[in-house]
N, C-alpha and C positions, 0 to 999 in steps of 0.2 A: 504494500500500500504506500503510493507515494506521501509527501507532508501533505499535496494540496486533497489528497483523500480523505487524510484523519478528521474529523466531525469535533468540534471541540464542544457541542452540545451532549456528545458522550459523555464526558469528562471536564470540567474545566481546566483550562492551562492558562500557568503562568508561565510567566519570563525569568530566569535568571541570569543574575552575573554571576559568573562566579569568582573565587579568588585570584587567579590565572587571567580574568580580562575576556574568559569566553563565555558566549551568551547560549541557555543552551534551554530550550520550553520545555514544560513538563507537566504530565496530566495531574491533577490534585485526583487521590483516591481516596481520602478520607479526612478529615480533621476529628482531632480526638484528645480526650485529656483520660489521666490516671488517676488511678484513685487516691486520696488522701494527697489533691495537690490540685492548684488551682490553675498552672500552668499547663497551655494546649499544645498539642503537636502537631504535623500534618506529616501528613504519608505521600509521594511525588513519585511519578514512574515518569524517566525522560521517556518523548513522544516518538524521539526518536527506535524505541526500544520498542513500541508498541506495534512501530510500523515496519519492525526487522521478525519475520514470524520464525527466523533461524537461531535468533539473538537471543537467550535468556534476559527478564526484562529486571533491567538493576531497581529496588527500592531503594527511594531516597528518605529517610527520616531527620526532622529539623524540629527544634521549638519554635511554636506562632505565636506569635502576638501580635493582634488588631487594634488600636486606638481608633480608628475611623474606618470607614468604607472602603476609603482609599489608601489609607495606612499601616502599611502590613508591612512585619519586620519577621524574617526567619534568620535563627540563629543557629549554628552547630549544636550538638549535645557532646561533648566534654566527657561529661562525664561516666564514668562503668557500670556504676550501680543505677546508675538516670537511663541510660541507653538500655541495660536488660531492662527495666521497669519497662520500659517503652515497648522495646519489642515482645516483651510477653503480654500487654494492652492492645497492642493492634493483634497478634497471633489470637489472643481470643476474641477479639472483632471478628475476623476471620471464618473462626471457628463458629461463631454465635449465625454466621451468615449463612451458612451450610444445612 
């Protein structure tokens, strides 16, 4: 599927920069928070992953935070015991989806 094929009404996508200066879209698969914690996260699969059916599709995981409509800040997760919390929250999304 070429880029101009992917439907971004499937998914929405955002834009990133990334550290390196390169810009790279990627479909939002979920926003989510953990428990005992007021910070949200979101779940990103580059578009370009979606549109390679050969490519295993990389999950991207970031903390979100929104002050406005238009204001949205994604930041690394750092940390060890923040990252498993995370990916055992979405894997039971997952799971819950099934």
């Amino acid at each position: 599927m070429s880029e101009d094929q992917y439907q971004e009404d499937e998914m929405p996508v955002i834009h990133l920069e990334l550290d390196n200066g390169q810009e790279e879209d990627c479909a939002v698969v979920t926003i989510f928070g953990i428990d005992d914690s007021d910070q949200d996260y979101i779940a990103l699969v580059p578009v370009q992953d979606l549109e390679d059916e050969e490519t295993e599709s990389r999950l991207l995981l970031y903390r979100f935070t929104q002050s406005s409509e238009d204001d949205v800040r994604l930041d690394n997760i750092e940390d060890d015991d923040e990252y498993n919390a995370v990916t055992a929250a979405f894997d039971a999304l997952l799971e819950d989806d099934e």
